[in-house]
N, C-alpha and C positions, 0 to 999 in steps of 0.2 A: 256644104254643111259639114258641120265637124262633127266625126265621131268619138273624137275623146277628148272626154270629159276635163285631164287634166290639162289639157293644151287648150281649151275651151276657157278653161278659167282660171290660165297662169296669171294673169296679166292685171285681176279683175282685185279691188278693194276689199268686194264683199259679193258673196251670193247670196240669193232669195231662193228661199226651196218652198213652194206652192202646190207641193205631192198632198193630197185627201187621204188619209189614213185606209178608210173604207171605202174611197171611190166616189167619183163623179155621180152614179147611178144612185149611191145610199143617199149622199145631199138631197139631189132633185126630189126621191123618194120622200124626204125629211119635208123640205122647202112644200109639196104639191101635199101633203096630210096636212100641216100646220096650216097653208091657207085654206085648205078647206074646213076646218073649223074654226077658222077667226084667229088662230095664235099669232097677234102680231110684234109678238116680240124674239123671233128668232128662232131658228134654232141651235140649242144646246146653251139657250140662255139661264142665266142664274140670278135673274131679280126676285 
């Protein structure tokens, strides 16, 4: 496994950064309130 970062992704087009601002725990936290009330449109939706 590489540890760095830049040698990790000389070589590479493009990266995808998939970091949660707040973390894995605050989503789920998000995701498990909204279904429990029926929100089925998301969260941090804006319809």
């Amino acid at each position: 496994m590489l540890r760095d970062r830049r040698e990790a992704i000389r070589d590479a087009d493009f990266v995808i950064s998939t970091v949660l601002a707040m973390g894995y725990t605050y989503y789920e936290t998000m995701r498990e309130i909204s279904e429990k009330y029926g929100y089925k449109y998301g969260i941090n939706s804006v319809e």
